[in-house]
C-alpha positions in Angstrom: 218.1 89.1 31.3 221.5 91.2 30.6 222.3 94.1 33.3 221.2 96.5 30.3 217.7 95.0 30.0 217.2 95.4 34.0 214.5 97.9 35.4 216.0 101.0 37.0 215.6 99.7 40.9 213.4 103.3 41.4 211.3 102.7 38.7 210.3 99.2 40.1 209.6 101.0 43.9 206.9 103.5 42.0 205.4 100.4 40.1 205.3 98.9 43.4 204.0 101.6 45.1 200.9 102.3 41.9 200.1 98.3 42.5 199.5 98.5 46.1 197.0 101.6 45.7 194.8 100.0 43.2 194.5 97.4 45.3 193.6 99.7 48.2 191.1 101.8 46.0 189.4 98.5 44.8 188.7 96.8 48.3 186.9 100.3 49.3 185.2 101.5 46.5 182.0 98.6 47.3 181.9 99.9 50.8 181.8 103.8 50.2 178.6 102.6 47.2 177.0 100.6 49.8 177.0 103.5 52.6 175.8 106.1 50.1 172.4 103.6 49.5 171.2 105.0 52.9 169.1 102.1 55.2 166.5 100.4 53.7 163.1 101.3 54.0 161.6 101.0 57.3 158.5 98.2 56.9 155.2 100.0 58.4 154.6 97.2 60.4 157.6 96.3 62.3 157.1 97.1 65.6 160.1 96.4 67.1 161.5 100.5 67.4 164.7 100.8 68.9 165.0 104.1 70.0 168.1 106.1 71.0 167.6 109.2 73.5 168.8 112.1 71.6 170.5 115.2 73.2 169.2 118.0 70.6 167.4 121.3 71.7 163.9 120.8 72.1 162.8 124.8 71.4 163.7 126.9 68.8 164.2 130.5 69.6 161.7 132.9 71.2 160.2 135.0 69.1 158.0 138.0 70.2 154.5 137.5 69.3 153.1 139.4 66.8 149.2 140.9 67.9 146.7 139.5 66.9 145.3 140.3 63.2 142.1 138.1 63.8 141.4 134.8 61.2 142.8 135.0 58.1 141.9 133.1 54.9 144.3 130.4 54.7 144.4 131.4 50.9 145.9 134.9 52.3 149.2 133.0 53.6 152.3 131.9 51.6 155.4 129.7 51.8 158.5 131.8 51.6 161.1 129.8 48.8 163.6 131.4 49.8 163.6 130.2 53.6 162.4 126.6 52.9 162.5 125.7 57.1 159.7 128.5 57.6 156.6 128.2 57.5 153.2 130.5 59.0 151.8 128.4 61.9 148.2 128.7 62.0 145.5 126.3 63.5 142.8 126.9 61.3 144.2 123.7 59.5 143.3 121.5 62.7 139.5 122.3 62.7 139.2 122.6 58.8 136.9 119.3 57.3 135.9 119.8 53.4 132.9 118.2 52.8 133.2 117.7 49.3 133.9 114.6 49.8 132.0 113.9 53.3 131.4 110.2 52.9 128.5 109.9 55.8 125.9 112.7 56.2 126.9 115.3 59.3 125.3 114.8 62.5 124.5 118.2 64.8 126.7 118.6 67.4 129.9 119.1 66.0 129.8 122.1 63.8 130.5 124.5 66.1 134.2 123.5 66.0 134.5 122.9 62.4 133.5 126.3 62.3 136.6 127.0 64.8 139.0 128.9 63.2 142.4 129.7 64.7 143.9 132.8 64.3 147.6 132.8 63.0 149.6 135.0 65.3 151.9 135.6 62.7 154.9 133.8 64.0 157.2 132.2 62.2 158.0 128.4 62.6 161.7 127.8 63.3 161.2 124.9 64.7 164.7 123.0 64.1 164.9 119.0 62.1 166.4 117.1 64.9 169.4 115.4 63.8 168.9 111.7 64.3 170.2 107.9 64.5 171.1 107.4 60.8 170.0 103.7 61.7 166.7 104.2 62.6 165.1 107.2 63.0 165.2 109.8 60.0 162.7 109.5 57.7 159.4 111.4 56.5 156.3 110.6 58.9 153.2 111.5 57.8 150.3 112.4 60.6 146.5 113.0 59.5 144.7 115.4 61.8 140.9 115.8 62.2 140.0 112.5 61.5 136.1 111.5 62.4 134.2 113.5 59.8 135.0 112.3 56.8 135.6 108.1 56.8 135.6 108.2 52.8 139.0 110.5 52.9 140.7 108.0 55.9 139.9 105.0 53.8 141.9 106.8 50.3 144.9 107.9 52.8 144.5 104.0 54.3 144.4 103.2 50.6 148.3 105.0 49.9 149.8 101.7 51.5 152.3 103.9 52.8 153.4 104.7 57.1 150.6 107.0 58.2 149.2 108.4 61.9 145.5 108.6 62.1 144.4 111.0 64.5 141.2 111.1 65.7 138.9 114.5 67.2 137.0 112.5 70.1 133.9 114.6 69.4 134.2 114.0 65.6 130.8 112.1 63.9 132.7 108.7 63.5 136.0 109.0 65.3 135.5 105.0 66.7 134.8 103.9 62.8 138.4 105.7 62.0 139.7 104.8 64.7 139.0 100.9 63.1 140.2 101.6 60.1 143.4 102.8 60.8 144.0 100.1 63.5 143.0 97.5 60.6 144.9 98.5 58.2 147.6 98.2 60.5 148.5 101.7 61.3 149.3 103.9 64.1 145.9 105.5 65.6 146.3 109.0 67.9 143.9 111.2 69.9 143.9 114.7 68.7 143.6 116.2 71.6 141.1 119.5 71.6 143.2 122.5 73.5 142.9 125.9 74.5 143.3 128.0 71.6 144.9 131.9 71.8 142.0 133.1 70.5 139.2 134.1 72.6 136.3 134.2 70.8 136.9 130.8 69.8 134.0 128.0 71.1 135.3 125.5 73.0 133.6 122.1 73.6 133.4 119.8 76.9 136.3 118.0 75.0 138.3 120.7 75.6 141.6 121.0 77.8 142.1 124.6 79.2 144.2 126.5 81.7 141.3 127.4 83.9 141.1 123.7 84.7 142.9 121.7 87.9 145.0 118.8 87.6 141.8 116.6 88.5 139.6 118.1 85.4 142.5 117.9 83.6 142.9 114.3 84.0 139.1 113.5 84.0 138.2 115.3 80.6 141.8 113.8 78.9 140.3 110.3 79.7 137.2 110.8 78.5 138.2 112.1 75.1 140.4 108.7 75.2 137.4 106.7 75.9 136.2 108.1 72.9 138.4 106.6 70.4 139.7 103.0 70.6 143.3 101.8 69.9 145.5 105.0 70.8 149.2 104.8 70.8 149.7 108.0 70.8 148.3 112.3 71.2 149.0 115.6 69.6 147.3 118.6 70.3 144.5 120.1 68.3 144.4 123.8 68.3 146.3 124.5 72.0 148.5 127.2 70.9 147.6 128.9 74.0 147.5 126.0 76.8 150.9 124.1 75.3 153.0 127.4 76.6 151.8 126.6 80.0 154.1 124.3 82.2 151.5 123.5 85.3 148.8 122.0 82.8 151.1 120.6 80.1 153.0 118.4 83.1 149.6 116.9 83.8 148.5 115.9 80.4 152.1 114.5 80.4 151.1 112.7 83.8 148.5 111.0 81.6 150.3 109.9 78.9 152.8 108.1 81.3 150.3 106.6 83.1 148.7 105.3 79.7 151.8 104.7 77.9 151.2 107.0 75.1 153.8 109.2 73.4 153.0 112.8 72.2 153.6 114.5 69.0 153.5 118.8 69.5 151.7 120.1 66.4 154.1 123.1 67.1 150.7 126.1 66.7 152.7 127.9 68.9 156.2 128.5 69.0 156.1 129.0 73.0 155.5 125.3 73.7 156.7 123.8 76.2 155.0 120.2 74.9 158.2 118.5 74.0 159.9 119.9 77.4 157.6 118.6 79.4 157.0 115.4 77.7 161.2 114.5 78.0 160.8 115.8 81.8 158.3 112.9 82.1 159.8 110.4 80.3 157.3 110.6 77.7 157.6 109.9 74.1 157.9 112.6 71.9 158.1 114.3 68.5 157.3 117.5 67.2 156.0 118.1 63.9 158.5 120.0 61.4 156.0 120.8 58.2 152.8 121.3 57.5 151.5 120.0 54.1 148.4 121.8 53.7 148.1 125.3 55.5 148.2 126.7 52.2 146.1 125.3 50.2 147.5 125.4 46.6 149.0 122.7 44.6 152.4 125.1 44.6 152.3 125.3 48.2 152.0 122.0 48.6 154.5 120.6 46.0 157.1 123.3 47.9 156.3 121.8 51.6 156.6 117.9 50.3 160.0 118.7 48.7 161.0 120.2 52.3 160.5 116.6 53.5 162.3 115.0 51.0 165.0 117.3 51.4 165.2 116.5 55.0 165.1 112.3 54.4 168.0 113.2 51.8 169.8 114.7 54.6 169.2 111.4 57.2 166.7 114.1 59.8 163.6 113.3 61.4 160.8 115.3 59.7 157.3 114.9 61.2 154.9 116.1 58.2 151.2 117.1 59.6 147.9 117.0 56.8 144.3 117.2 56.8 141.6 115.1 54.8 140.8 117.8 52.9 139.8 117.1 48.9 142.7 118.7 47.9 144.8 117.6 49.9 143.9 113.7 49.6 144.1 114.4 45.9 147.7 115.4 46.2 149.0 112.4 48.2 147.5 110.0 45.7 148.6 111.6 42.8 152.4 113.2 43.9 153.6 111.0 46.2 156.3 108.8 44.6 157.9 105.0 45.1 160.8 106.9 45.8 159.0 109.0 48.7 157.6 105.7 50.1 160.7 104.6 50.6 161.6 107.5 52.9 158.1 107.5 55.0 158.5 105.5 58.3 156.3 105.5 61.1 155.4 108.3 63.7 157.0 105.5 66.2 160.5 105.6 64.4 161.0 109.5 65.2 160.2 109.5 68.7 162.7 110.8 71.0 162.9 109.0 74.4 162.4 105.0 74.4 158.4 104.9 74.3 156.1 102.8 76.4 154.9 100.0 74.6 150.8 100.8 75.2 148.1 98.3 76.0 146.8 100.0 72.6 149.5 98.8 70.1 149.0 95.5 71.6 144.9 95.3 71.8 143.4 93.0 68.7 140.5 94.2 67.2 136.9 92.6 68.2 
């Protein structure tokens, strides 16, 4: 071409210069759409947990203890929207059973404790989501408490096909036939371990672990509650918001897990515990449980506590989600949980700090 006809030499350095950033932008754009997928869903039976120890505080502030205002209808108690990380504790949740829909009749025996009912001390749950491995461990892990009664309600929640923790009261009517479903249907089975409660005037059992006890009583009534229930992996306490704050009788039920190889998840009744402390001290497996789904029990409350654990698998945190087989409650899993909220639940073994023990339980093969 002529010398008139030429490009300006500038105009072919910015031409230049516009080429080699497309190019840039398109080699990159895959990999920023690929990272923003998140990990794919964590298969309920893959055993194989790779666990990282994390560094992240184990207790949330003290708070001071508001006195007692004796048992309070659960129905009495609300969800605060506009602080969406807290929640009322209360135990009255772990000893609750409806018996709407009680599958087998009731045996005598047990009804003092369903009768048990907790008071809430009023504090308020700031128990922090623990920032986690975005590999592995974030996710939504749904635990079952007070399983035993009521084998009609484990079978629908075995039914959900999705990650689930059954957890098994050793004095409960049926806790071994529980115990065999969950382990059948191929999911994680846990004692729920009966604990001193800070309410007096509350019955305890022979099952129950208290701070009057030594380290051999301890021991001895731990392993009989064990005995009880075939196939644990695991233990979180039921009730115990007065026995978890204290360190001499929480090392010892530690002692026991290490011996057994089972991990422990605090149910967080009291903010005081010192479950998850102890457990790390002992190289135990841990968790502590960040929601629970059904300590109010309305459809609103509920709907407001699932979308807290979606909210935290959105933001790549480990969020341990504690229910009962109440009616209700059953009812809303079925019907609320969605494909996309069974691609965020993961197993109770994927959130556990500290690389767990691989138990003679997860390994055992059913009769």
């Amino acid at each position: 071409m002529s010398e008139k006809e030429k490009l300006p030499f500038w105009l072919g350095v910015v031409l230049g210069l516009i080429l080699g950033m497309a190019g840039v932008l398109m080699v990159i754009m895959p990999q920023l759409d690929r990272s923003d997928q998140g990990s794919p869903a964590v298969d309920a039976s893959d055993l194989n947990y790779k666990a990282n120890n994390q560094d992240a505080a184990l207790q949330p502030p003290v708070l001071d203890a508001t006195p007692d205002q004796g048992a309070l209808n659960p129905h009495e108690l609300s969800l605060s929207a506009d602080q969406p990380d807290n929640e009322i504790m209360h135990e009255d949740s772990d000893a609750y059973v409806d018996q709407s829909i009680q599958a087998p009749a009731m045996q005598g025996g047990n009804e003092e404790v369903l009768d048990a009912i907790e008071s809430p001390s009023g504090i308020a749950d700031v128990q922090p989501l623990v920032p986690v491995d975005q590999k592995e461990k974030y996710g939504i892990a749904l635990v079952i408490d007070d399983a035993g009664y009521d084998l009609k309600a484990v079978e629908r929640v075995l039914a959900l096909s999705v990650p689930v923790a059954i957890s098994v009261l050793p004095e409960s009517t049926f806790a071994r036939q529980a115990a065999v479903l969950a382990k059948q249907a191929g999911q994680v089975v846990m004692l729920h371990l009966p604990m001193q409660p800070e309410d007096p005037s509350l019955e305890m059992t022979e099952d129950f672990l208290h701070g009057k006890m030594n380290r051999n009583a301890i021991r001895n009534t731990f392993l009989k509650d064990l005995a009880k229930v075939p196939f644990v992996e695991g233990v979180n306490n039921h009730m115990g918001s007065r026995l978890t704050q204290m360190d001499k009788p929480m090392h010892w039920v530690m002692q026991v897990c290490q011996e057994k190889g089972l991990f422990f998840v605090d149910s967080r009744t009291s903010a005081r515990s010192v479950a998850a402390t102890s457990a790390k001290s002992m190289g135990v497996a841990w968790a502590s449980r960040s929601i629970f789904l059904d300590h109010e029990m309305t459809l609103e409350a509920m709907k407001h506590a699932w979308q807290r654990a979606r909210n935290c698998a959105k933001k790549k945190l480990s969020c341990v989600i504690i229910a009962h087989p109440r009616a209700k409650t059953v009812a809303f899993l079925e019907n609320y949980l969605s494909k996309d909220d069974a691609k965020q639940m993961v197993s109770i073994r994927r959130l556990l700090q500290t690389t767990p023990i691989v138990s003679q339980a997860s390994k055992s093969v059913l009769p």
